[in-house]
N, C-alpha and C positions, 0 to 999 in steps of 0.2 A: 504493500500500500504506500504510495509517495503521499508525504503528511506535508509534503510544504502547501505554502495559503494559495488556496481558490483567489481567480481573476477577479478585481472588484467592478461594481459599478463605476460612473463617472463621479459619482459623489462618495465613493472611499466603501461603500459597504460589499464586501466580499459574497458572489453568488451561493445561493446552500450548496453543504458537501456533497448533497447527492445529483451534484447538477440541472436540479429544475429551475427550471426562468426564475427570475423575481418577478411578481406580479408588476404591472406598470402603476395600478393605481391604489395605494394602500387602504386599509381598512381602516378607520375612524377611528382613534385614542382614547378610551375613556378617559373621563378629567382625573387628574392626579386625586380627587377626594371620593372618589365615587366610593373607594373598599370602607369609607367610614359611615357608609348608609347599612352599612352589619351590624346588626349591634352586639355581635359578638365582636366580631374585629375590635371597632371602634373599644368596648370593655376593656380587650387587654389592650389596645393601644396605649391607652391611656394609663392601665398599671405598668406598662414598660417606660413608658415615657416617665413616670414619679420611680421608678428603679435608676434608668439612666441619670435623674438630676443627682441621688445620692450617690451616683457610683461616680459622678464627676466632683459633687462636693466631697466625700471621704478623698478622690485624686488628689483636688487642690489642698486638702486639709492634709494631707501625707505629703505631699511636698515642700508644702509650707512649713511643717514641721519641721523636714530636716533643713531646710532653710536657714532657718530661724536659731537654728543651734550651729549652723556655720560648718555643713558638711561639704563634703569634695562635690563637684559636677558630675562625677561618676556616679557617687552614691545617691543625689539628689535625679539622675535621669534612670540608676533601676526601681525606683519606684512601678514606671512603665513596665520596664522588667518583669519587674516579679509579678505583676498582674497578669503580663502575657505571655511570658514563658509557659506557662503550663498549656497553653494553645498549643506547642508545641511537643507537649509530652502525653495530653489526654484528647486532642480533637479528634484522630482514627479510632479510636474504641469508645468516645462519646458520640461518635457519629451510629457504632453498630449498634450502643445501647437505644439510641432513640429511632431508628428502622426494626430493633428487634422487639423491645419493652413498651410498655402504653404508654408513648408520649406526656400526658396527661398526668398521670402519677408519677411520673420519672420528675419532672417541672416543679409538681407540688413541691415534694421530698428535697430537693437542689435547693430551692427558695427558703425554705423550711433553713437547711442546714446553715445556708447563707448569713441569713439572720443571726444566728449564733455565734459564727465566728465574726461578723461587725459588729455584734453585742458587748462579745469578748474585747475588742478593741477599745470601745466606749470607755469599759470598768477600767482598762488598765490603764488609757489614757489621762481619763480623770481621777487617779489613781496616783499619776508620775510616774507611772511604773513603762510607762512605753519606750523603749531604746530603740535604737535605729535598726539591733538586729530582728527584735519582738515586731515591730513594724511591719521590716518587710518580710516578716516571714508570715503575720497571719494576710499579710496584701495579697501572698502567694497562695496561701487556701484557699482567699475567697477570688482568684484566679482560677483555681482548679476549679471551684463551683461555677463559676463564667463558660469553661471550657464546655464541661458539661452540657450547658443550659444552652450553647449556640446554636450545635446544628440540630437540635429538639428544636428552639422557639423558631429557627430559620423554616425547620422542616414543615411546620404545622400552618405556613401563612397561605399556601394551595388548598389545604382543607377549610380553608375561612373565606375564601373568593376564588370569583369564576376566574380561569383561565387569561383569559381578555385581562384581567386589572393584575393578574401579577407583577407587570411594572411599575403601578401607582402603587400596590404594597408596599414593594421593595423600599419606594422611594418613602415611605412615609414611613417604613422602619428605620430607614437610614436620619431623617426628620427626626428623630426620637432622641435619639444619638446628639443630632447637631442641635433641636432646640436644645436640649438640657444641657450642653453645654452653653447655650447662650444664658440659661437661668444659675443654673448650678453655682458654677465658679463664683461668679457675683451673690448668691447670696452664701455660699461658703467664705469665700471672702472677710464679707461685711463680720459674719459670724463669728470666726478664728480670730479677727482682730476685738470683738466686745467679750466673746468666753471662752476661747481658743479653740483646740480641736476635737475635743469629747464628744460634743456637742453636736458636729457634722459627722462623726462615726456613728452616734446616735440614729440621728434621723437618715442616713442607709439603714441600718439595721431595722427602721421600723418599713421603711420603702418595700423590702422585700419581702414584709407582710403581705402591702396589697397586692403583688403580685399572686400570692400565694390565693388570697382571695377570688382573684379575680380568673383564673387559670379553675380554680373549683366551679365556678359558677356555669365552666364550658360544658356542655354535654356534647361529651366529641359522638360522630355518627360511627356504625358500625364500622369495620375495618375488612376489606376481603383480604384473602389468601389462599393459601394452596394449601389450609388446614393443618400444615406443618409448620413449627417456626422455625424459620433459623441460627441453628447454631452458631454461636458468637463468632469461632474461631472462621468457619466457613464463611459466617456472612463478610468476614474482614478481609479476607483473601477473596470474595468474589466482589465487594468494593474496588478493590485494586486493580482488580482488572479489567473492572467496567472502566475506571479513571486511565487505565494504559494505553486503552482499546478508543477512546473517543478524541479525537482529536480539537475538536470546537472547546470543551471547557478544558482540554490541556492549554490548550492558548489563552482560554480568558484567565486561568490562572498564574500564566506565564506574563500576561498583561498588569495582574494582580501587584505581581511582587516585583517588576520594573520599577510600576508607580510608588509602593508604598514603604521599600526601603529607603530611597532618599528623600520621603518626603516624612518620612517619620523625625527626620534631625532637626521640622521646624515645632514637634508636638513634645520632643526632649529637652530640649535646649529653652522653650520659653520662658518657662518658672527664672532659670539664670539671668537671662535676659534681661527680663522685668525688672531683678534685683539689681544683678552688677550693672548692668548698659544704660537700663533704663531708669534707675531707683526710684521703682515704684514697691508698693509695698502690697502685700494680702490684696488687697482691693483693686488695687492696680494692674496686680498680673487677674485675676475675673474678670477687669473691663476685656483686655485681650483676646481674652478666652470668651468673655460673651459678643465680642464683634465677630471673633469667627462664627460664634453658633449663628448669631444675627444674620450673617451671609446664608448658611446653609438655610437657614429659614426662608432668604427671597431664595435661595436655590430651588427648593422644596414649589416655589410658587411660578418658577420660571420654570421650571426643567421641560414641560411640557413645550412650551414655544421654541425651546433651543433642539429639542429633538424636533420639530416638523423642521427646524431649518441647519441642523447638520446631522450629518451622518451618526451612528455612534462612534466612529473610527476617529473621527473629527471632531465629535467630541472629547474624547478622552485625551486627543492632543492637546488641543484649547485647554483642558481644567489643569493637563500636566505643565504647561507653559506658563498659566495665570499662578499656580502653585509656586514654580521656580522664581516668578517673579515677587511673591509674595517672601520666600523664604530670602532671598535675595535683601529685600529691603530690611527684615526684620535683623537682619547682618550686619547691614552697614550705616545704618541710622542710628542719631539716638533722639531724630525727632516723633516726643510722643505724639502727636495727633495726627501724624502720618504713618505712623506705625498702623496705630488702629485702626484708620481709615483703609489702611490699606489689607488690612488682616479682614476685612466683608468681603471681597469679590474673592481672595483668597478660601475662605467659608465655603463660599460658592461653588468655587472651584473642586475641592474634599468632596462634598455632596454630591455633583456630578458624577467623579469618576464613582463613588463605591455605588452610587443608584444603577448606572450605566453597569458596571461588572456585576452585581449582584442581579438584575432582574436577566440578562442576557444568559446568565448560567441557569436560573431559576427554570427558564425556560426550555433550557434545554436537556432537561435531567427528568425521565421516568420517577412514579413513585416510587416504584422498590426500594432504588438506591441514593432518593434524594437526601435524606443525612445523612450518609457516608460520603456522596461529594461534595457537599456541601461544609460537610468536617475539613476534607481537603483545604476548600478554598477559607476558611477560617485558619486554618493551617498557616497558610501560605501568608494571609492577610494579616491576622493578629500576629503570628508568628515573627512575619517580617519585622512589624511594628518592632517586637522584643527584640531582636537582633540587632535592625538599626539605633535602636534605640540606646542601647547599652556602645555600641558602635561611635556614634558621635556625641556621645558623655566623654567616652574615653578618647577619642582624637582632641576635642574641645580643650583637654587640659593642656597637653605639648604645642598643640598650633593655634588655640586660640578661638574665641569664639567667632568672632567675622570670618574668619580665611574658614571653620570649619562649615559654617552656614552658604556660602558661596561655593565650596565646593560642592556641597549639597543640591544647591540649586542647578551647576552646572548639570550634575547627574539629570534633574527632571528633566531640564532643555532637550537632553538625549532620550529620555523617555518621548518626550512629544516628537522628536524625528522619527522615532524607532519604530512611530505605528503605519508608517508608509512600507516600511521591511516587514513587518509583524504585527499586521491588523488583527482584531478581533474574525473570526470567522462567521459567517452567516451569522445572526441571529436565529437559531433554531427554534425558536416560535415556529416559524413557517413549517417544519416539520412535526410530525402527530406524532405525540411523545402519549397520548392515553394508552391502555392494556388493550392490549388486542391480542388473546390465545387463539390464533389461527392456524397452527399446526393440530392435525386430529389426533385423537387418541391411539397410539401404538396397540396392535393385533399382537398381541404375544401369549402365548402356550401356558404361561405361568407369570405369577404376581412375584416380582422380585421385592425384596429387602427393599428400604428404604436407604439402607447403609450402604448398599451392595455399590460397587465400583472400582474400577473406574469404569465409565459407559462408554464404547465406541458409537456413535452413527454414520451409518455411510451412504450417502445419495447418491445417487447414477442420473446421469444426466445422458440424454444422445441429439448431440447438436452438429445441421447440418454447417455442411463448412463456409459457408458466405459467411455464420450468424456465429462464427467460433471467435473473432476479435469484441462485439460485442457482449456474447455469453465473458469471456476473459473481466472483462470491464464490471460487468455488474454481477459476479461471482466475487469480484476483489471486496465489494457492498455489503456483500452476504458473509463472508470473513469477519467483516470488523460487529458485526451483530451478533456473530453465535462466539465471538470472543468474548464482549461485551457482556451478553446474557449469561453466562458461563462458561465457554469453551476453556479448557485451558491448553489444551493443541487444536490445531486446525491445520486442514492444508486443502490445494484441490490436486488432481490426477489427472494423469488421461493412460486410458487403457489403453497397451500393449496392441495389443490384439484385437482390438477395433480403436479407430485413429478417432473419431469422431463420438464417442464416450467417453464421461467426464465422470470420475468419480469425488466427490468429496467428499472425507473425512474427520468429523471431530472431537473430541474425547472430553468428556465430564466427569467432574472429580468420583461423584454418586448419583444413584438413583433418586432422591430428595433432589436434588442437585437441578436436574434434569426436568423433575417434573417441574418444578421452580419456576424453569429457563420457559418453559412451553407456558404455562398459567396465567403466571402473575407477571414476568420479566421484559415479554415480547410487547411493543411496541406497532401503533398505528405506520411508522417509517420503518422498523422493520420486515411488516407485512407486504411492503411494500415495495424494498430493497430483494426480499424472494421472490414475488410472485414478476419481478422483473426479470429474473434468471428462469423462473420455471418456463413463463412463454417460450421463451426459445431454446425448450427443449420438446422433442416431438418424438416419439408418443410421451407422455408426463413423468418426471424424476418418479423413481421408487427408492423406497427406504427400508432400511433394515436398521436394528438396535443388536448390537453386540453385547453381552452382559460378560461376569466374570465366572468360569468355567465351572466354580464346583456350585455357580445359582443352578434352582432347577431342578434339584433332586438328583437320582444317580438317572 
């Protein structure tokens, strides 16, 4: 399969991977608010948005701290750190937990826990008992509960709206994020400066109450399946190679962590800024932090008019550009009201890209395995965050804060070139990601084990020779689907002994496995990617299922 990027349009968007036109005249956008006439949505909008303002006031309240006691730049930007490192150590098996476990209680239980350990924090801080290491290490539990809780609350926003609005979701999870930082910071701020920082540890730990609340009040709808669940370790290894096998969200995730390691050295470095560059104090780095949110908020109200009029390819250049130029100034100025000023379109800019990467995967990801790749792209994104983060704390100290913000910025400028080499691919909306079991039920002699494996199947194909370069083409289609749904080998053949019969090949780890792949895994585009290879085969492919020797009795 050659993975390099599909021909674009003339306005930057790359045709889908399976070759179909792009329509000429698109379908109608719903408005960016339409997912809040749910009022289920709308419920937990609203308890994620009062979680996010606490998990930004407890940020600035843990920063502020070590601030405040006069800690190194390194130790004041793992703050970030220790919050999102554990993205890196629990997002692939918190992704299996919320594709295997009831979403719904897995969320409660997280929130539940959460609470405890920001609880803990409160006591100790009002207390005097909070040191820098006590800090960042319970920052880091309630990181690990973060990690958890991603690709669950990510996974769960397709079950709460139709199809059509998964991008005004996205955008208005991503909203949640940005307003509360435009409220958070400032009123944590105001707060650590009249009682310090108990206080904002506090009120997170009651925030993720209402989450807890408000997550109870769902009555999620029945869930189908193939009557079996999946085994953890299984479902983990059959994640990885749905993510291997797809080339569209390799790329958006590849997009992901372009953007968001060198833009992570303007969300580490500002707390210093504030202090050393800019001396401002508690409330002054919140004004900062609330102009960005400020931005993302017109972001949130513009995205819609910026998308009918650039591409997403072109978007995500624009927001990586508006970013460099923001982190750019925040470097080499130390004028405050142009700082700020300049830190809104900047906002703006943050908010585009993750709305633009997050709904563009949202879409093109089956149920089965939407939080496991979705864990991924958490992965990739918070992840990054921790790495650059800790990154340019530690450059900032030997080279300095401007020359490290500048280099930073140069990196985005390369990000916004890099999307003309490395566009996003199709937008896979345009392909039917719903369940579609269109393979029939296998004739077989005996009911195998559920365990029993590894599974061969093998198709025969007999293609006359005019239709053998096109059979080749869209056999390559059918490859990346029975990988994708399980395969863990594949190949295709051509018989020996008749030139123009095609055999292909693929092998499944088990019988669970298999049925899995047929039920629940197969896709409206993959029924569609077959029945493109069966046409041009005459008389119709046969199938056979190979089992392992001693199934079946003697």
């Amino acid at each position: 399969m050659n993975d390099s990027a599909p021909p674009s349009d003339p306005r930057g968007t790359p045709t889908p991977p399976d070759g179909s036109p792009t329509p000429a005249t698109p379908t109608p956008t719903p408005t960016p608010w339409a997912p809040m006439r749910n009022r289920i949505f709308r419920i937990l909008w609203l308890a994620q948005l009062g979680s996010n303002v606490g998990s930004w006031m407890q940020t600035v309240g843990a920063q502020w701290l070590l601030v405040s006691h006069h800690s190194s730049t390194t130790l004041v930007a793992a703050v970030q750190t220790a919050s999102l490192l554990p993205v890196m150590l629990l997002s692939l098996p918190a992704g299996v937990m919320a594709d295997v476990l009831d979403r719904r209680r897995l969320l409660i239980y997280l929130q539940l826990a959460m609470a405890l350990v920001a609880g803990v924090l409160a006591w100790l801080t009002a207390a005097d008992l909070t040191t820098p290491t006590v800090l960042l290490a319970l920052t880091f539990l309630l990181g690990c509960g973060q990690a958890f809780v991603g690709p669950a609350w990510q996974a769960i926003q397709p079950e709460l709206v139709p199809r059509a609005q998964i991008p005004a979701a996205a955008t208005l999870g991503s909203l949640t994020v940005n307003l509360a930082r435009a409220v958070g910071p400032a009123v944590a701020g105001f707060l650590v400066a009249a009682s310090g920082a108990a206080l904002v540890f506090a009120i997170n730990a009651v925030s993720f109450l209402f989450v807890v609340a408000a997550v109870a009040a769902w009555h999620r709808a029945p869930q189908t399946g193939s009557g079996h669940p999946e085994r953890a370790l299984a479902a983990l290894r059959a994640g990885n190679r749905y993510m291997r096998n797809a080339p569209s969200p390799r790329r958006i995730l590849l997009r992901a962590a372009l953007f968001v390691i060198p833009g992570s050295a303007l969300w580490a470095l500002l707390p210093v800024v504030a202090s050393s560059r800019l001396a401002l104090g508690a409330g002054g780095y919140g004004v900062l932090l609330a102009a960005l949110g400020v931005g993302a908020v017109i972001g949130a109200f513009t995205l819609s008019w910026l998308n009918s009029h650039l591409s997403p390819n072109r978007l995500l250049a624009a927001s990586a550009l508006v970013f460099a130029i923001g982190t750019l100034v925040l470097g080499v100025t130390t004028n405050k009201p142009t700082v700020v000023i300049v830190m809104v379109p900047t906002g703006v800019a943050w908010l585009a890209s993750l709305s633009t990467l997050n709904s563009a995967l949202q879409l093109s990801l089956p149920a089965w395995v939407r939080a496991r790749a979705l864990a991924v792209y958490l992965l990739v994104f918070m992840g990054g965050q921790a790495i650059g983060s800790l990154l340019w704390g530690a450059l900032a100290s030997p080279l300095g804060i401007t020359t490290t913000l500048v280099i930073a910025a140069a990196l985005l400028a390369g990000t916004a070139l890099s999307v003309r080499q490395l566009p996003l691919r199709a937008l896979t909306g345009k392909l039917d990601r719903t369940t579609d079991a269109h393979w029939p039920d296998p004739h077989l002699v005996f009911e195998p084990d559920l365990d029993s494996g590894p599974i061969v199947v093998v198709k025969r194909y007999h293609v006359a020779p005019a239709d053998t370069a096109e059979f080749l083409q869209a056999i390559d289609r059918v490859g990346l689907s029975r990988r994708r749904t399980g395969a863990s080998r594949w190949g295709i053949f051509r018989d020996g002994d008749e030139a123009q019969t095609f055999v292909e090949l693929f092998e499944v780890p088990s019988w669970q496995e298999h049925q899995d792949q047929r039920s629940i895994r197969l896709t409206g585009a993959d029924s569609e990617f077959e029945e493109r290879a069966n046409r041009l085969s005459e008389p119709a492919p046969t199938v056979q299922h190979l089992l392992p020797a001693q199934d079946g009795g003697a």
